[in-house]
C-alpha positions as CSV (number, residue, x, y, z in Angstrom):
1,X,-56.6,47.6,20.1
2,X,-53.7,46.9,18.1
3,X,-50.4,49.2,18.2
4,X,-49.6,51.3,15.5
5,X,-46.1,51.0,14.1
6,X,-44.1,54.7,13.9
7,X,-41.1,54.9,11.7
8,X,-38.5,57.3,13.1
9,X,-35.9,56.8,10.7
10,X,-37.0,55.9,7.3
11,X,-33.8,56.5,5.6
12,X,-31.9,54.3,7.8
13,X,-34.6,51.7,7.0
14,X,-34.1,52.1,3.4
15,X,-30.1,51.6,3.5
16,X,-29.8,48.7,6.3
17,X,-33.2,46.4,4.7
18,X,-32.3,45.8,1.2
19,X,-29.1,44.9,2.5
20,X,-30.9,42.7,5.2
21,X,-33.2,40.6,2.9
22,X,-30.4,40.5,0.0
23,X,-28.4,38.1,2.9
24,X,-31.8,36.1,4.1
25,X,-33.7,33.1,1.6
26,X,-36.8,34.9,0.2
27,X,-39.2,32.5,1.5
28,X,-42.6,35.2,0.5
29,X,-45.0,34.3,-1.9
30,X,-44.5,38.1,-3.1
31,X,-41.6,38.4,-5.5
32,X,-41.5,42.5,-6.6
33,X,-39.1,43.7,-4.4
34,X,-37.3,45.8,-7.0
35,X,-35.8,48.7,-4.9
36,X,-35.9,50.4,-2.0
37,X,-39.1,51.7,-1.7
38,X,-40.9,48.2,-2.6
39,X,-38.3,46.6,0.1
40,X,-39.7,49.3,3.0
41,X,-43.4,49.2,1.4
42,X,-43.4,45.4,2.3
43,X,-41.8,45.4,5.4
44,X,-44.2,48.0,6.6
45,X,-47.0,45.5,5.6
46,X,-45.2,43.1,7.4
47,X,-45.4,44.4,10.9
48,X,-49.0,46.5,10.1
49,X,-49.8,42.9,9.1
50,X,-48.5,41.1,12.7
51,X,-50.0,43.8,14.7
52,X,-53.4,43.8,13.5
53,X,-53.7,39.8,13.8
54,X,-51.8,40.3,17.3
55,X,-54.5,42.7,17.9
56,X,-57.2,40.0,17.7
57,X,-58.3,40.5,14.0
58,X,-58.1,37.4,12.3
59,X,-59.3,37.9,9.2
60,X,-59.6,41.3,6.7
61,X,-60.0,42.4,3.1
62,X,-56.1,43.2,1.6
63,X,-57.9,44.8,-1.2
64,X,-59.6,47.1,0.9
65,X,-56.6,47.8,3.3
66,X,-54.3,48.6,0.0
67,X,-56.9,50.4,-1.5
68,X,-57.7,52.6,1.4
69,X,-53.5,53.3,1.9
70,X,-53.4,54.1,-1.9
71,X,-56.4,56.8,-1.5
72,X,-54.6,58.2,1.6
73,X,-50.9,58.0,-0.5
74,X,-52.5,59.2,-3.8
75,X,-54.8,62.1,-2.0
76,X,-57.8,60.7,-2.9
77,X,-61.0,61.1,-0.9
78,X,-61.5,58.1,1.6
79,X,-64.5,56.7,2.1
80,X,-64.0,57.4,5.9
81,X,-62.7,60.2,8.0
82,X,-59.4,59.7,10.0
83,X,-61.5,60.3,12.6
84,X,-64.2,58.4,11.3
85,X,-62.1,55.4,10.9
86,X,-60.6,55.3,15.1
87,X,-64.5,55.4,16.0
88,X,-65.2,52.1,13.8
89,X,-61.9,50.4,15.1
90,X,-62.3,51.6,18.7
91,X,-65.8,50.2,19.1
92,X,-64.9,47.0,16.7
93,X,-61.6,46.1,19.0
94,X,-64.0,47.3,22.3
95,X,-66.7,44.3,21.4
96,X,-63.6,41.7,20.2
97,X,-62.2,42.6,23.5
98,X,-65.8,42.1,25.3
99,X,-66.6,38.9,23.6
100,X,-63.1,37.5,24.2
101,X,-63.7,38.3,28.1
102,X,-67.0,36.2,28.4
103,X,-65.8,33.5,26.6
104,X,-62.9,33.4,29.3
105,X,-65.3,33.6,31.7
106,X,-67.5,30.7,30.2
107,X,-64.8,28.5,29.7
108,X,-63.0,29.2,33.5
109,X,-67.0,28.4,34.6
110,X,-67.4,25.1,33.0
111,X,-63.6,24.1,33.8
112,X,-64.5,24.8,38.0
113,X,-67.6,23.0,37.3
114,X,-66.2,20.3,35.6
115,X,-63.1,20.2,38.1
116,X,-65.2,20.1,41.3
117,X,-66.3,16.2,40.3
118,X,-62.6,15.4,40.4
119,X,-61.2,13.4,43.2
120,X,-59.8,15.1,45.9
121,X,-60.9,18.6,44.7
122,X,-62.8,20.6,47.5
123,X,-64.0,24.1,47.7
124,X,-64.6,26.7,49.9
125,X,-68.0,29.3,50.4
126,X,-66.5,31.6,48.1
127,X,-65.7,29.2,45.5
128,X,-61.8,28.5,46.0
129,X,-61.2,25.0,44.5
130,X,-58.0,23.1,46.0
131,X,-56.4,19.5,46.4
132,X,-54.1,18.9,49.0
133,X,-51.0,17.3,47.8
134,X,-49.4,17.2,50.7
135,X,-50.1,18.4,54.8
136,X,-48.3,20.6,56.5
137,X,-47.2,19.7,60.2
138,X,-46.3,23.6,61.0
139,X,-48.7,26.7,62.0
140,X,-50.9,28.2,59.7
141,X,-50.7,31.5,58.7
142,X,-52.9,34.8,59.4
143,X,-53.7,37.4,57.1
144,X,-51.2,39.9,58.2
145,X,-48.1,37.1,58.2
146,X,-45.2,37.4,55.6
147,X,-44.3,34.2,54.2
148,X,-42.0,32.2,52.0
149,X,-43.3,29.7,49.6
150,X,-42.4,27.6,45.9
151,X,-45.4,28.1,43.8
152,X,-45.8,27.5,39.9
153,X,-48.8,29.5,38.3
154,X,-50.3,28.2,35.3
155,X,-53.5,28.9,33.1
156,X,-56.0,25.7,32.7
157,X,-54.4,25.2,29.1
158,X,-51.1,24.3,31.3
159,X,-49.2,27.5,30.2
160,X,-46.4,28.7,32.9
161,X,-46.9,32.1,33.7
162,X,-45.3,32.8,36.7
163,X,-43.1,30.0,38.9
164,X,-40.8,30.7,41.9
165,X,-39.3,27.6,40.9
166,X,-38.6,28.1,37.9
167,X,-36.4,31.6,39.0
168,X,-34.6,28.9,41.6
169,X,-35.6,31.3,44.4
170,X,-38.5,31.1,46.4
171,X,-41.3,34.2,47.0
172,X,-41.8,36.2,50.0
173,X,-44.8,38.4,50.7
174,X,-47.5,39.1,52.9
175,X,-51.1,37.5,52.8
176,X,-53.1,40.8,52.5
177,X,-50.9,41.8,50.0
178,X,-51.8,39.6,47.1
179,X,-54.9,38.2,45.5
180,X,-57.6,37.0,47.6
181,X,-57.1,33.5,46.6
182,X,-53.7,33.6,47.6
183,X,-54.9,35.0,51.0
184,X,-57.6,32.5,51.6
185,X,-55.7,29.7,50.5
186,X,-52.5,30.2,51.8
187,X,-54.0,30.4,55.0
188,X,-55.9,26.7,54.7
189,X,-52.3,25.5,54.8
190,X,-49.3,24.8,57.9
191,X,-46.0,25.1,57.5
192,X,-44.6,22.2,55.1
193,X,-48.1,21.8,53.1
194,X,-48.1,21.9,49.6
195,X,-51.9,22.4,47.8
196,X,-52.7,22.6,44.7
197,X,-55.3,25.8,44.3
198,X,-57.7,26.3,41.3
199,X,-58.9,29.9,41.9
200,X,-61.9,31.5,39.9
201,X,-61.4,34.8,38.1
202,X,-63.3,36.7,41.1
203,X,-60.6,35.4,43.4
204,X,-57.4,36.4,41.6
205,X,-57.3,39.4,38.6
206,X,-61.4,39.6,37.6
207,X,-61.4,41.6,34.6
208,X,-58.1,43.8,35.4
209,X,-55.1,41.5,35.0
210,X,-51.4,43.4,34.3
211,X,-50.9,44.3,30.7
212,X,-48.6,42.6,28.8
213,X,-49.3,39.2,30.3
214,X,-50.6,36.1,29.2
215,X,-53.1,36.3,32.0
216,X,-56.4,37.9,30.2
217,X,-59.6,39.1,31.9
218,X,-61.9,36.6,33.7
219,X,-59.3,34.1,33.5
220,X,-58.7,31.1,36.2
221,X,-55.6,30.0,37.3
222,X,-53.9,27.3,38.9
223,X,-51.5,27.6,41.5
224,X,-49.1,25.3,43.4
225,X,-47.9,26.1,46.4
226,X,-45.6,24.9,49.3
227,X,-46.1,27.2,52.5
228,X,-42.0,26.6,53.3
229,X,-42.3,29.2,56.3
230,X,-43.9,31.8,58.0
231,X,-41.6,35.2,58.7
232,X,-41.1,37.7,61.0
233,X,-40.7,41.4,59.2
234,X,-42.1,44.8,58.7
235,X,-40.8,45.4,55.3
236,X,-43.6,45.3,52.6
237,X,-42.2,43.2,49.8
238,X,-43.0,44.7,46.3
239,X,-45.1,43.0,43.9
240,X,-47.2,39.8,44.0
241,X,-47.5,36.2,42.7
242,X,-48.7,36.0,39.5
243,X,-48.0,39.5,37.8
């Protein structure tokens, strides 16, 4: 559900963004800005505005939005409760979000499907896809090992989420200490490979994937890994791949 913008400081508001959008080109199609008032009334619609399509809501009635802030500013009897109104947006924004998470899950379905004819692509009983870019020469890893590796973790659109890489320093962690496709996979590999996994929602964040991310419920992801070398430590390294 989208966030709900809270003004703390209103007057400081009205002082600094006249000020603000006097400097900038007024690029808006709406031109009555004439004081204050209409200055804060529009940025307010301006972030209630971003929110709400943020929130997943890409399409509403204006008129009926204004209309129902005019009843609540002019003490007029809504057609809704307050009350009223957070049951109808908690249910709407619980079905966008259900509907949203079985299309992911549709689409991650027909792209494993689709990727398992590829060449080079094999897959494991529980369904881990991988390709195997290049073999290792080294041991393979148990379960309990801490090891280093170079991974880039991306979604099947191609986005970058996470990438060891990327932060010029490569990961540490141990096996049963990260997502089961991580500890399956990882330990198909020797010291020096570097695979190419494609692991199914099940396998990596199901339905419960950190907020904030750009990793949503029943999502696949792609990882690629180099298993550079298997450690020796008791220390339990915080965090995971991927998060």
């Amino acid at each position: 559900m989208f966030k709900v913008m809270k003004i703390r400081n209103l007057a400081f508001m009205a002082l600094v963004l006249p000020l603000f959008l006097f400097s900038c080109n007024q690029t808006g199609s709406y031109s009555g800005m004439n004081d204050d008032i209409d200055t804060i009334s529009y940025a307010l619609g301006v972030s209630i505005g971003n929110n709400i399509k943020e929130g997943g809501l890409d399409t509403l009635n204006a008129d009926a939005l204004a209309a129902a802030i005019s009843e609540i500013y002019e003490d007029k009897e809504t057609s809704f409760t307050v009350e009223e109104a957070n049951t109808i947006l908690s249910e709407y924004f619980a079905s966008l979000q259900t509907r949203k998470n079985d299309e992911n899950m549709q689409e991650g379905e027909e792209f494993l499907e689709q990727n398992l004819t590829e060449e080079d692509v094999q897959e494991t009983e529980t369904g881990l896809q991988y390709i195997v870019l290049e073999e290792g020469e080294g041991p393979q890893p148990e379960p309990t090992d801490k090891v280093r590796v170079h991974y880039t973790g991306t979604l099947i659109d191609g986005t970058v989420f996470d990438s060891s890489r990327e932060r010029g320093e490569p990961a540490e962690f141990f096996l049963n200490r990260v997502i089961p496709g991580w500890t399956e996979g990882l330990q198909l590999m020797k010291v020096g490979g570097h695979y190419k996994f494609f692991v199914p929602s099940q396998l990596a964040y199901g339905a419960n994937p950190r907020p904030g991310g750009v990793i949503e419920p029943n999502m696949v992801l792609i990882f690629d890994v180099e298993l550079l070398e298997i450690l020796e430590s008791d220390e339990l390294p915080e965090g995971q791949p991927g998060q």
